[in-house]
N, C-alpha and C positions, 0 to 999 in steps of 0.2 A: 284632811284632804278630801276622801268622801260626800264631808258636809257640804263642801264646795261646791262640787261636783254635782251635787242632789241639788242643792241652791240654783247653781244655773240653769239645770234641769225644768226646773219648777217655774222658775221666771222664764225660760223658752216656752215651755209650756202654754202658762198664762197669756202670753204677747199672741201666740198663736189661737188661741179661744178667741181671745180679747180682739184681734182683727178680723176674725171669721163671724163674729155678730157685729162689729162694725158695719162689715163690708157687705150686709147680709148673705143669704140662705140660696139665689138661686144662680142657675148655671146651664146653658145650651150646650150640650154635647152635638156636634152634627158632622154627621162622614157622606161621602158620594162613593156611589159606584158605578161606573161605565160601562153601559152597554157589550157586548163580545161584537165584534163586526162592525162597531158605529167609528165612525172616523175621526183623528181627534182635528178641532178646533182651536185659536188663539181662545182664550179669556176673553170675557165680554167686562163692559162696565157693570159693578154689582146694581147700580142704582138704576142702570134701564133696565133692569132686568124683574118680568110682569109678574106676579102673583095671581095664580089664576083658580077659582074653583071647580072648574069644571074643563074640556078642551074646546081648543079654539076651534073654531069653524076654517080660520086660514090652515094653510100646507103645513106642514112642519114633520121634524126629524124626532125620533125619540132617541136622545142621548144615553139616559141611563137616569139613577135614582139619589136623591138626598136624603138623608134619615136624619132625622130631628130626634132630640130626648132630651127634652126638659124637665130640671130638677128644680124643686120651688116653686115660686111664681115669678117667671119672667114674665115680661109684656107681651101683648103680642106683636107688637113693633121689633122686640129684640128678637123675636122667633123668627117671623120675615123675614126680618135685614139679615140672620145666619140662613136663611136658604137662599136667597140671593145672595149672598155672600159665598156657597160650597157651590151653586149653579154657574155662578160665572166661571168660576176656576175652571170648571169644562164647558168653555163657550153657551152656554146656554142663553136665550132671549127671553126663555119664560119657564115657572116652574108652575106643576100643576099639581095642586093637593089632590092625593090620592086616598090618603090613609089617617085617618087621626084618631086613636082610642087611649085609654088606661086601662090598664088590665092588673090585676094580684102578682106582682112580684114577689114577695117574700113575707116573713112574720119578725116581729121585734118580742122579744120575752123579757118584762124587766122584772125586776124587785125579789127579793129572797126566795127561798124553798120554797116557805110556807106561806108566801102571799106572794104569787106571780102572777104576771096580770100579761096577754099575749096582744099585739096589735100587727093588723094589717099593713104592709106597707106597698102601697099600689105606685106603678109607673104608666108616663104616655111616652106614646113612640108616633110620630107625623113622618109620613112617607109623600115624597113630592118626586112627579116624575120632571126631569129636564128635557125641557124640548127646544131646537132651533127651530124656526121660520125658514121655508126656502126661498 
């Protein structure tokens, strides 16, 4: 019974490896958060919704903020389309990049006692502020 048991283990196992390199490596994590005091809005269309690097010259409200965190290498097409994609969800018309670095998150230690070898593993985190137009 056991053997079984460890068998299907193993074969779950593998199918799970086996679609995670299919499927590649990378992944957008992105959350918003609203303003205290800003008012809410319906949702905007993600696709009007402007990328912008620096602020506009027109009027506009500051909603509140979207945070990016790409894992891998996404495109920057897929990074975009997820902040305009978390910007409309609170009415936003445009996001304006604020923030973009990688910084040392953490240390990876492989291989036995007596031959460890320690590696870096660094994160970016892209901070865009949401803004309406008035």
């Amino acid at each position: 019974m056991w053997n079984g048991v460890w068998c299907r283990a193993a074969v779950g196992t593998g199918l799970l490896v086996a679609a995670g390199v299919v499927g590649g490596c990378t992944s957008v994590s992105v959350s918003s958060t609203r303003y205290l005091g800003v008012p809410e809005f319906p949702p905007t269309d993600p696709n009007a919704v402007e990328i912008l690097r620096r602020p506009p010259h027109r009027a506009h409200d500051r909603l509140g903020e979207v945070v990016l965190e790409p894992s891998g290498n996404p495109s920057v097409g897929e990074m975009e389309q997820a902040i305009r994609l978390e910007a409309a969800k609170i009415g936003a018309d445009a996001a304006v990049l604020v923030f973009d670095k990688t910084k040392r998150i953490g240390t990876v230690v492989e291989g036995p006692w007596w031959a460890r070898s320690a590696h870096a593993v660094y994160g970016r985190r892209i901070v865009a502020v949401a803004i309406r137009y008035r």
